[in-house]
C-alpha positions as CSV (number, residue, x, y, z in Angstrom):
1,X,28.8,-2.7,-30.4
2,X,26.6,-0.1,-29.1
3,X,24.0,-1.7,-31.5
4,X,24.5,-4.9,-29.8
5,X,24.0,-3.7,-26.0
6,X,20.7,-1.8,-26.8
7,X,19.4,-5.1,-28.5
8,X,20.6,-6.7,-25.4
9,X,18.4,-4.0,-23.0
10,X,15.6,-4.0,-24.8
11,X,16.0,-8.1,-24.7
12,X,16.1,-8.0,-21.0
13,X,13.0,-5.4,-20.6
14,X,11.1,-7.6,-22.8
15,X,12.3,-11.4,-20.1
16,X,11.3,-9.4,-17.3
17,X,8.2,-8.3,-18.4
18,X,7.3,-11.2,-19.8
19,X,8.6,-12.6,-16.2
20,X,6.3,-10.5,-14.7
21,X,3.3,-11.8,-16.8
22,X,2.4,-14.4,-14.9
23,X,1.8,-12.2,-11.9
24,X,-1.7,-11.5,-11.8
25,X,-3.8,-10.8,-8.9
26,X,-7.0,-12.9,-10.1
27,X,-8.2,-15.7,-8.0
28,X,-5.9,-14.3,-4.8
29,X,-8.0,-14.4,-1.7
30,X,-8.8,-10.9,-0.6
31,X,-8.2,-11.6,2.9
32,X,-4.7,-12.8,2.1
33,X,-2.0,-11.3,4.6
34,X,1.1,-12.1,2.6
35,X,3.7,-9.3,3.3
36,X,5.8,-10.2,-0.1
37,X,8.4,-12.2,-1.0
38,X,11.8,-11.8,1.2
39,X,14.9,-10.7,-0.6
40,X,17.7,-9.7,1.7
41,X,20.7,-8.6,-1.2
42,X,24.3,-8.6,0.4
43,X,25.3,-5.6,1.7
44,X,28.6,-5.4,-0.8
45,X,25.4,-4.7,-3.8
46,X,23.5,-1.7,-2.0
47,X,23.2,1.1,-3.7
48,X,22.2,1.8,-7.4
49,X,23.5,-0.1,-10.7
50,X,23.3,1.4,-14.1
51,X,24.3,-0.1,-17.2
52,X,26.6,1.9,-19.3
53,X,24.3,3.7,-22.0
54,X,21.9,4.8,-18.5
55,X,19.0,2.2,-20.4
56,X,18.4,-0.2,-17.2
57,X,19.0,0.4,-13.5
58,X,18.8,-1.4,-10.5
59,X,18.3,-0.2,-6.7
60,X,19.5,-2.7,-4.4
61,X,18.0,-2.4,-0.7
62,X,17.9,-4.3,2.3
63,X,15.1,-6.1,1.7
64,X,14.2,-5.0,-1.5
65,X,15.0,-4.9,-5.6
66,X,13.8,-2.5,-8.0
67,X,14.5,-2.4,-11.8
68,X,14.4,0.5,-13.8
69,X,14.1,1.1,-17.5
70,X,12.8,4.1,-19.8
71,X,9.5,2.1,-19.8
72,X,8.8,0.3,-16.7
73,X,9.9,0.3,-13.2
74,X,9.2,-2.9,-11.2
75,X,9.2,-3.0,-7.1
76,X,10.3,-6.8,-6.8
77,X,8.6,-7.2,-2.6
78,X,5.3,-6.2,-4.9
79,X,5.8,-7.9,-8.4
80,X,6.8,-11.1,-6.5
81,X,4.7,-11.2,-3.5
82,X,2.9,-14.0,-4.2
83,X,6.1,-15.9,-5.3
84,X,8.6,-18.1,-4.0
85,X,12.1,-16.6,-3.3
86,X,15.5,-18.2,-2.7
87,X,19.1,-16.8,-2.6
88,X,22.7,-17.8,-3.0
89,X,24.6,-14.8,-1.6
90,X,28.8,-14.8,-1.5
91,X,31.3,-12.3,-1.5
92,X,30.9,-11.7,-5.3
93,X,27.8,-13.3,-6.4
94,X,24.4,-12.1,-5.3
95,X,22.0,-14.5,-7.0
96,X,17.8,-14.6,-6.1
97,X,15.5,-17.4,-7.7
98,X,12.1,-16.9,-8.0
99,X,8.9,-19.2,-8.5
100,X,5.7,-18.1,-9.8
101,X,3.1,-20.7,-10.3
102,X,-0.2,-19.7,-12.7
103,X,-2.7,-21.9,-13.6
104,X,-0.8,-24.7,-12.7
105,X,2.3,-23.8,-14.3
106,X,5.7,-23.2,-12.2
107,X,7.3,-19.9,-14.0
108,X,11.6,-19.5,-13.1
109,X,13.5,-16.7,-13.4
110,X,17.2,-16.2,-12.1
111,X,18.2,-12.7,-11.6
112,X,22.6,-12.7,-11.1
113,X,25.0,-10.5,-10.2
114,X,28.9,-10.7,-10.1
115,X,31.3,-8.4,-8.6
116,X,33.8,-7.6,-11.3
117,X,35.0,-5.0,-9.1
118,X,34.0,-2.4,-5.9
119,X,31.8,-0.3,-8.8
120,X,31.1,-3.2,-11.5
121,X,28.5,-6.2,-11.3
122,X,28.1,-8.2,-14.4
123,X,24.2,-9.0,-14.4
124,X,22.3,-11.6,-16.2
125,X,18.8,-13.2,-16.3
126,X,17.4,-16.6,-16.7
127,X,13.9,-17.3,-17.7
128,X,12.2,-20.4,-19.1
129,X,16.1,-21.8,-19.9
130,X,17.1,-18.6,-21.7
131,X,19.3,-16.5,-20.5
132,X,20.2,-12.8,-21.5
133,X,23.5,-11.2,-20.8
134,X,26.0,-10.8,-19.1
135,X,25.5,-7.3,-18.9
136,X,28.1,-4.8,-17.0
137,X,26.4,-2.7,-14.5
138,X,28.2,0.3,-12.7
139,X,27.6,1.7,-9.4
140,X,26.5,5.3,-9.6
Protein backbone atom coordinates (compact mmCIF):
# COMPACT_ATOMS: atom_id res chain seq x y z
CA UNK A 1 0.00 0.00 0.00
CA UNK A 2 2.45 2.46 1.00
CA UNK A 3 4.27 1.44 -2.22
CA UNK A 4 1.30 2.28 -4.11
CA UNK A 5 0.62 5.99 -2.68
CA UNK A 6 4.32 7.00 -3.24
CA UNK A 7 3.98 5.76 -6.97
CA UNK A 8 0.86 7.80 -6.85
CA UNK A 9 2.89 11.22 -5.49
CA UNK A 10 5.51 10.97 -7.52
CA UNK A 11 2.80 10.35 -10.55
CA UNK A 12 1.11 13.55 -9.61
CA UNK A 13 4.60 15.69 -9.19
CA UNK A 14 5.50 14.36 -12.50
CA UNK A 15 1.25 15.81 -14.25
CA UNK A 16 1.85 18.91 -12.69
CA UNK A 17 5.12 19.56 -13.82
CA UNK A 18 4.53 18.45 -16.92
CA UNK A 19 1.25 20.80 -16.62
CA UNK A 20 3.37 23.40 -15.94
CA UNK A 21 5.57 22.88 -19.10
CA UNK A 22 3.74 24.63 -21.32
CA UNK A 23 4.16 27.77 -19.30
CA UNK A 24 6.87 29.64 -20.68
CA UNK A 25 7.39 33.27 -20.71
CA UNK A 26 8.85 33.48 -24.48
CA UNK A 27 7.04 35.51 -27.04
CA UNK A 28 4.90 37.39 -23.93
CA UNK A 29 4.82 41.09 -24.51
CA UNK A 30 7.02 42.87 -22.02
CA UNK A 31 4.62 45.49 -21.54
CA UNK A 32 1.93 43.05 -20.67
CA UNK A 33 -0.11 44.10 -17.39
CA UNK A 34 -1.76 40.75 -16.62
CA UNK A 35 -2.14 40.49 -12.74
CA UNK A 36 -2.55 36.50 -12.96
CA UNK A 37 -5.12 34.19 -13.25
CA UNK A 38 -8.10 34.55 -10.51
CA UNK A 39 -8.70 31.59 -8.24
CA UNK A 40 -10.97 32.39 -5.37
CA UNK A 41 -11.11 28.61 -3.43
CA UNK A 42 -14.21 28.30 -0.95
CA UNK A 43 -13.66 29.33 2.21
CA UNK A 44 -14.59 25.56 3.72
CA UNK A 45 -10.71 24.53 1.87
CA UNK A 46 -8.46 27.42 3.57
CA UNK A 47 -5.82 26.37 5.23
CA UNK A 48 -3.11 23.75 4.48
CA UNK A 49 -3.61 19.97 3.01
CA UNK A 50 -1.08 17.26 3.38
CA UNK A 51 -1.32 13.97 2.15
CA UNK A 52 -0.73 11.21 4.63
CA UNK A 53 3.06 10.23 4.18
CA UNK A 54 3.80 14.48 4.33
CA UNK A 55 5.01 13.96 0.23
CA UNK A 56 2.59 16.76 -1.34
CA UNK A 57 0.87 19.74 0.31
CA UNK A 58 -1.39 22.27 -0.72
CA UNK A 59 -1.95 25.92 0.77
CA UNK A 60 -5.38 27.05 -0.07
CA UNK A 61 -5.76 31.06 0.05
CA UNK A 62 -8.19 33.44 -0.85
CA UNK A 63 -7.12 34.06 -4.05
CA UNK A 64 -4.50 31.81 -4.34
CA UNK A 65 -3.15 27.93 -4.61
CA UNK A 66 0.22 26.69 -3.87
CA UNK A 67 1.43 23.05 -4.15
CA UNK A 68 4.16 21.70 -2.33
CA UNK A 69 6.33 18.64 -2.78
CA UNK A 70 10.01 17.55 -1.67
CA UNK A 71 11.06 18.93 -5.19
CA UNK A 72 9.06 21.74 -6.38
CA UNK A 73 6.74 24.31 -5.00
CA UNK A 74 4.45 25.99 -7.48
CA UNK A 75 2.59 29.53 -6.74
CA UNK A 76 -0.59 28.88 -9.05
CA UNK A 77 -1.56 33.27 -9.52
CA UNK A 78 2.28 32.95 -11.05
CA UNK A 79 2.50 29.46 -12.87
CA UNK A 80 -0.90 30.32 -14.43
CA UNK A 81 -0.96 33.87 -15.08
CA UNK A 82 -1.02 33.76 -18.48
CA UNK A 83 -3.90 31.08 -18.41
CA UNK A 84 -7.46 30.80 -18.47
CA UNK A 85 -9.18 29.89 -15.09
CA UNK A 86 -12.65 28.64 -14.34
CA UNK A 87 -14.26 27.15 -11.10
CA UNK A 88 -17.11 24.96 -9.95
CA UNK A 89 -17.23 25.67 -6.14
CA UNK A 90 -20.11 23.79 -3.74
CA UNK A 91 -20.31 22.88 -0.32
CA UNK A 92 -17.95 19.86 -0.83
CA UNK A 93 -16.33 20.17 -4.09
CA UNK A 94 -13.81 22.82 -4.88
CA UNK A 95 -12.92 22.20 -8.50
CA UNK A 96 -10.58 25.01 -10.86
CA UNK A 97 -9.99 24.33 -14.70
CA UNK A 98 -7.26 25.78 -16.31
CA UNK A 99 -6.25 26.60 -20.06
CA UNK A 100 -2.89 27.05 -21.29
CA UNK A 101 -2.50 27.58 -24.94
CA UNK A 102 1.39 27.14 -26.50
CA UNK A 103 2.08 27.25 -29.90
CA UNK A 104 -1.24 26.84 -30.80
CA UNK A 105 -2.08 24.08 -28.72
CA UNK A 106 -4.85 24.36 -25.79
CA UNK A 107 -3.25 22.42 -22.66
CA UNK A 108 -6.22 21.29 -19.70
CA UNK A 109 -5.69 20.41 -16.46
CA UNK A 110 -8.42 19.83 -13.73
CA UNK A 111 -7.29 20.24 -10.18
CA UNK A 112 -10.42 18.57 -7.58
CA UNK A 113 -11.12 18.53 -4.32
CA UNK A 114 -13.87 16.75 -2.22
CA UNK A 115 -14.73 17.17 1.35
CA UNK A 116 -14.80 13.71 2.82
CA UNK A 117 -15.00 15.34 6.00
CA UNK A 118 -14.14 18.93 8.19
CA UNK A 119 -10.19 17.69 7.98
CA UNK A 120 -10.21 15.37 4.76
CA UNK A 121 -10.42 16.38 0.91
CA UNK A 122 -9.98 13.64 -1.49
CA UNK A 123 -7.76 15.34 -4.37
CA UNK A 124 -7.27 14.39 -7.98
CA UNK A 125 -5.83 15.82 -11.23
CA UNK A 126 -6.80 15.73 -14.77
CA UNK A 127 -4.40 16.45 -17.58
CA UNK A 128 -4.51 15.64 -21.25
CA UNK A 129 -7.58 12.95 -20.32
CA UNK A 130 -5.51 11.26 -17.59
CA UNK A 131 -6.27 11.47 -14.44
CA UNK A 132 -4.26 10.67 -11.20
CA UNK A 133 -5.80 9.89 -7.89
CA UNK A 134 -8.01 10.26 -5.80
CA UNK A 135 -5.63 11.02 -3.29
CA UNK A 136 -6.72 11.75 0.60
CA UNK A 137 -5.40 14.97 1.83
CA UNK A 138 -5.68 16.01 5.60
CA UNK A 139 -5.92 19.41 7.04
CA UNK A 140 -2.95 20.18 9.23
Amino acid sequence: MRKRVLYLSVAIIAVVVFAFAGCSDAGNDPDDTTTGALFSPPSWIIGTWQDAYDTNSYTFESDNITFESSTTTVNFKEAYKEADVSENITDSLYEATVEIESDGTVYTSVYKFEKTSTTAVDYSITTSGVTTGPIELIKQ
